[in-house]
C-alpha positions as CSV (number, residue, x, y, z in Angstrom):
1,X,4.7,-8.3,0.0
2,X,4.5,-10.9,1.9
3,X,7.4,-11.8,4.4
4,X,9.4,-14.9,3.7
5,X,6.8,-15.9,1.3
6,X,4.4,-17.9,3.8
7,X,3.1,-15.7,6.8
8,X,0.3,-13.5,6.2
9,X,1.2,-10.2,7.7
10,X,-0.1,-6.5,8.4
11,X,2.0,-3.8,6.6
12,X,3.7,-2.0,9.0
13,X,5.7,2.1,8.7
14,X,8.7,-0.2,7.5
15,X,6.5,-1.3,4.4
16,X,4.7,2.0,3.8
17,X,7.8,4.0,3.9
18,X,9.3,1.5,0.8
19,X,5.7,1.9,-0.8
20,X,6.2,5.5,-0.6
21,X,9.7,5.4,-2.6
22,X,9.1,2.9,-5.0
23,X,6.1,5.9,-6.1
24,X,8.5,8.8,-5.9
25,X,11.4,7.1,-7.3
26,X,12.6,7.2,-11.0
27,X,15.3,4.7,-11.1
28,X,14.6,1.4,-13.0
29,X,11.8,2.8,-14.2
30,X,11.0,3.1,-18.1
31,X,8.0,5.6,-19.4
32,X,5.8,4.5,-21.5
33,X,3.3,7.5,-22.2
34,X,2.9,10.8,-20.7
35,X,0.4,12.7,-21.7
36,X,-2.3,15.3,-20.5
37,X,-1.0,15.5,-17.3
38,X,-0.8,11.5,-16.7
39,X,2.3,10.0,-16.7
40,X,2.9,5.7,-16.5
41,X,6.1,4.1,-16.3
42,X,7.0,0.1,-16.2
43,X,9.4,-1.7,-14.6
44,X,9.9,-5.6,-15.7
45,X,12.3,-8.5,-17.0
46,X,10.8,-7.9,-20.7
47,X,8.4,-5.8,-22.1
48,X,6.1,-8.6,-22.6
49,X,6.8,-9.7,-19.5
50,X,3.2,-10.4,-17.5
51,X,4.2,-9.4,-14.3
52,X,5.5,-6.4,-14.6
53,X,5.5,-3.6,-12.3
54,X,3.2,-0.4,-13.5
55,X,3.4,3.4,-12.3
56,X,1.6,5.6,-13.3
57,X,0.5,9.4,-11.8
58,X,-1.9,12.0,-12.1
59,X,-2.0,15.8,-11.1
60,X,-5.8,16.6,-10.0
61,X,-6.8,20.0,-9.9
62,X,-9.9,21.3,-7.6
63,X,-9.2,17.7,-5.6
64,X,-8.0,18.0,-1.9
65,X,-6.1,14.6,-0.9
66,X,-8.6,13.6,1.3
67,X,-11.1,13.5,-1.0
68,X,-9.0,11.4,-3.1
69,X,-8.5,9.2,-0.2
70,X,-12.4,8.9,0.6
71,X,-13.3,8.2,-2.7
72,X,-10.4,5.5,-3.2
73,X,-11.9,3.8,0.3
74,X,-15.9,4.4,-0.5
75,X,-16.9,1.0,-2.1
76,X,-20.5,2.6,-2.2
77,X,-19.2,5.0,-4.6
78,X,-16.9,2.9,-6.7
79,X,-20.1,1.8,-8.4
80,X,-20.8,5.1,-9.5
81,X,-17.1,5.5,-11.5
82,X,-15.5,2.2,-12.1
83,X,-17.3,1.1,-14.9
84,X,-14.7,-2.1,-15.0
85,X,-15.6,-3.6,-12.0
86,X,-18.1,-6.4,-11.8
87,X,-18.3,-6.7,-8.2
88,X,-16.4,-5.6,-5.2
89,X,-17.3,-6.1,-1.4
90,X,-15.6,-6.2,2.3
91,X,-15.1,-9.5,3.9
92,X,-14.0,-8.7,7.7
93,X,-11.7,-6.6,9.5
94,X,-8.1,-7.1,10.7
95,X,-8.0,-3.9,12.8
96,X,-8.4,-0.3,12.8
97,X,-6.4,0.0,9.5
98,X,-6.7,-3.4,7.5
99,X,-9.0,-5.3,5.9
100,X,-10.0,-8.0,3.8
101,X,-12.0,-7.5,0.6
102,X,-12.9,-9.2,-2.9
103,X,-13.0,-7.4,-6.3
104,X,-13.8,-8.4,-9.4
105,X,-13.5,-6.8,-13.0
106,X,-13.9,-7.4,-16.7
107,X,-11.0,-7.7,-19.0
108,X,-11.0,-6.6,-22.5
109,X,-12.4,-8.8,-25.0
110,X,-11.7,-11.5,-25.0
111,X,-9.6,-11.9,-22.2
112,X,-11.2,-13.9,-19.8
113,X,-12.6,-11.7,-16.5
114,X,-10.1,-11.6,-13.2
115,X,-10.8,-11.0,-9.5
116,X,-9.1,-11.0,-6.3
117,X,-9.1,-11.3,-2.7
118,X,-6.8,-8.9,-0.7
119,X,-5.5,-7.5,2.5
120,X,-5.5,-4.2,2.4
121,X,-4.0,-1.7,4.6
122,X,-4.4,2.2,5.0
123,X,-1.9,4.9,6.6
124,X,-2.6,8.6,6.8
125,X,0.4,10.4,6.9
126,X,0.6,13.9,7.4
127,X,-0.6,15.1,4.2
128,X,-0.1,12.3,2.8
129,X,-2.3,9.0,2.6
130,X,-1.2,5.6,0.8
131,X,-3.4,2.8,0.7
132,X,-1.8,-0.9,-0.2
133,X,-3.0,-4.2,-0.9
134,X,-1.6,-7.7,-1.5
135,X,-3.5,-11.1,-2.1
136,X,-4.4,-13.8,0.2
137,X,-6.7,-17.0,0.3
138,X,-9.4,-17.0,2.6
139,X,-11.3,-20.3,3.1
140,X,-14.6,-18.5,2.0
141,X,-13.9,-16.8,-0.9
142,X,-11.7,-19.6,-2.9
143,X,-11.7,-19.2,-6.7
144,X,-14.5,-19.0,-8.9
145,X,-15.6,-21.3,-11.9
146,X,-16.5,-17.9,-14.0
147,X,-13.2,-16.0,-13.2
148,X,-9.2,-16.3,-13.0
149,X,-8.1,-15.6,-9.7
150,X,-5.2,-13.4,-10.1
151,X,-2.2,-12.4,-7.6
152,X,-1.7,-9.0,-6.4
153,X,2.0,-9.4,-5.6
154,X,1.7,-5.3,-4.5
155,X,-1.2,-2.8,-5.6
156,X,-1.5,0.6,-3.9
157,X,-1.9,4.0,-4.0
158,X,-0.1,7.1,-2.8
159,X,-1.9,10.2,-2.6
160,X,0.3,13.5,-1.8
161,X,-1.1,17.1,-1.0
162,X,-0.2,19.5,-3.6
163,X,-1.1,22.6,-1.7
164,X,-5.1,22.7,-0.1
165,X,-7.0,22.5,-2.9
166,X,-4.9,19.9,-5.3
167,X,-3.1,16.7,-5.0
168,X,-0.9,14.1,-6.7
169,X,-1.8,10.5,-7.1
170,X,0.8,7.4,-7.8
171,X,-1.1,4.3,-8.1
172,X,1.4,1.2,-8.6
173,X,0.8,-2.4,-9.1
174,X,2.2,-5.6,-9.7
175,X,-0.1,-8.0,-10.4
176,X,0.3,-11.6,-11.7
177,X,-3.1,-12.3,-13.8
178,X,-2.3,-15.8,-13.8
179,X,-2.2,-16.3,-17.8
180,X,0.6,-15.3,-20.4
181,X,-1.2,-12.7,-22.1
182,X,-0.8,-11.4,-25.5
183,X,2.0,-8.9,-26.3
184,X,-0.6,-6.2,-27.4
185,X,-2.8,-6.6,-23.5
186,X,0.8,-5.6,-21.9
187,X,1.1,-3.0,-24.4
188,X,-2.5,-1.9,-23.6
189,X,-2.1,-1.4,-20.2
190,X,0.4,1.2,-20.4
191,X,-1.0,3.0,-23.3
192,X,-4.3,3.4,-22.7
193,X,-5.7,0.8,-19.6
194,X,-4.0,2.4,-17.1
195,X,-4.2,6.6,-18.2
196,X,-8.0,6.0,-18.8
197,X,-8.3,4.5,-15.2
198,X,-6.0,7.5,-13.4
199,X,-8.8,10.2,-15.0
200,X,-11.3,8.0,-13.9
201,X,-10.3,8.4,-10.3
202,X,-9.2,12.0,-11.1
203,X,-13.2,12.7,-12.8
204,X,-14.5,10.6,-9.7
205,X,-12.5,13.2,-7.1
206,X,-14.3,16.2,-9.0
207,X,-17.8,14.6,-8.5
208,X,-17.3,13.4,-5.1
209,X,-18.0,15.4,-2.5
210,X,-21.6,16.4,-4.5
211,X,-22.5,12.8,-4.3
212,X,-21.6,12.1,-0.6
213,X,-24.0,15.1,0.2
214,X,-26.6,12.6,-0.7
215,X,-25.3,9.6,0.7
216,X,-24.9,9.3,4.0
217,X,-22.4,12.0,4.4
218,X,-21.1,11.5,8.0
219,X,-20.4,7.6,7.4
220,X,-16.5,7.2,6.7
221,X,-15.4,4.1,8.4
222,X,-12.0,4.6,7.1
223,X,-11.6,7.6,8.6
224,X,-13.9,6.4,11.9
225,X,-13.3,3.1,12.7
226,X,-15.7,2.9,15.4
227,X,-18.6,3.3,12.4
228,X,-16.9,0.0,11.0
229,X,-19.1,-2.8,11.2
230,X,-17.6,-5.6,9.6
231,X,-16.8,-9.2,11.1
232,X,-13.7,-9.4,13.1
233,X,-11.1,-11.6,10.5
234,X,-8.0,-13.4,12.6
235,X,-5.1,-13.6,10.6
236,X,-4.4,-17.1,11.7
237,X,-7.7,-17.6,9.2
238,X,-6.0,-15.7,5.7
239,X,-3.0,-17.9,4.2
240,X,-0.5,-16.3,1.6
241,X,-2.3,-16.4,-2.1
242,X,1.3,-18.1,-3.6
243,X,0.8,-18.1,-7.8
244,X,2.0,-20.8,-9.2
245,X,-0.9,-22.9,-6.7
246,X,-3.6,-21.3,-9.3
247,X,-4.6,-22.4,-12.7
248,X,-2.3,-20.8,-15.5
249,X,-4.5,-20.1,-18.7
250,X,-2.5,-19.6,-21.9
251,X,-4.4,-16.7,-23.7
252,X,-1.1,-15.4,-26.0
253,X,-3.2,-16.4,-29.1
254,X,-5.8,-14.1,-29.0
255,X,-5.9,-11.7,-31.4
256,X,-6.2,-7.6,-30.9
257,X,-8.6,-6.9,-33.7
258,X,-11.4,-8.5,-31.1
259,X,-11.1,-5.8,-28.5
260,X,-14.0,-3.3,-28.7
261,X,-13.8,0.4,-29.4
262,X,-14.0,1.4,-25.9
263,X,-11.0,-0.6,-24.9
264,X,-8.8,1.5,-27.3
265,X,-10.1,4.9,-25.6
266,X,-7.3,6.5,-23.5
């Protein structure tokens, strides 16, 4: 997402507007499984090409968008339904709408585990809300011995009203895991990686508002910017996370019969 490749840069209407069609659009894009109300779709040189582009969407019944939204922003509660992350945390803030954040999560077996650092920016829109992320270094946070820092080229979400008690969700991502992967891991993702992790989201939406009862109801920074109190984070500090600058781990050998039972689950 990054503009001429080099200068780190907030999104901007321009950038959420393209987000927004690239979601809704249907041209150039191949499905690969739709099922039970979840639908994904690829979009790449190959099919076992590792940087492809992946759609997918998800009607959810009984989930207003904004509670989508709040539990796509509450890191507290991602705990409580991502059962693939390892560890996720904010670094600083850019401005009202913009951050800077790390996350971390397991790969199947035996993949070796990824994370990230990304900016992320956040737009409500009428009834809409989109949330979107790409990676940058920060001088902090460079990579780990015990993980492969991967590239969010673009990651984001689009969440769209579907009447007052229901919405749609589009989550789309391009990500560069910095490895060739096996055939079967790109063929995973689409069949059952990335439809388990829509009803994840869609399962979390349901339990939500229950659990922020409990916790600290009135604290939604996203939505209150004036509860935010993270570090200020210049951008002059942030450079552009370029690829081919991390270490490229050749991983194509492993076989599928190692993944675990709950990796097939869809």
């Amino acid at each position: 997402m990054s503009r001429g490749g080099e200068m780190v840069y907030i999104p901007d209407d321009s950038d959420f507007s393209s987000f927004k069609d690239q979601c809704e659009s249907l041209e150039g894009w191949h499905c690969r499984y739709n099922k039970a109300g979840v639908t994904v779709w690829s979009q790449g040189q190959e099919e076992n090409c590792a940087v492809q582009k992946i759609k997918t969407r998800i009607s959810c019944k009984d989930v207003p968008a904004e509670t989508l939204y709040d539990v796509l922003h509450d890191t507290h509660y991602r705990k409580k339904w991502d059962s693939n992350m390892i560890e996720t945390y904010d670094i600083g803030r850019l401005t009202v709408n913009a951050d800077v954040g790390y996350y971390s999560w397991k790969c199947p077996s035996p993949l070796k585990n990824r994370d990230f650092v990304t900016l992320r920016s956040w737009l409500p829109l009428g009834n809409d809300y989109m949330i979107i992320n790409y990676s940058v270094k920060h001088p902090k946070y460079p990579p780990r011995k015990d993980f492969v820092r991967a590239v969010s080229l673009q990651t984001g979400y689009l969440i769209k009203a579907n009447g007052a008690s229901a919405c749609i969700l589009y989550y789309l991502t391009q990500v560069d895991p910095r490895g060739s992967l096996p055939k079967w891991v790109v063929n995973r993702v689409s069949q059952f990686v990335a439809p388990k992790a829509m009803k994840k989201i869609y399962k979390a939406g349901l339990k939500y508002p229950e659990w922020k009862r409990k916790h600290d109801p009135s604290y939604k920074p996203w939505v209150y910017p004036e509860q935010n109190t993270l570090p200020s984070v210049s951008l002059a500090e942030l450079s552009v996370q370029h690829a081919d600058s991390l270490e490229n781990i050749d991983e194509t050998g492993l076989p599928e019969d190692h993944l675990s039972t709950s990796d097939h689950e869809a």
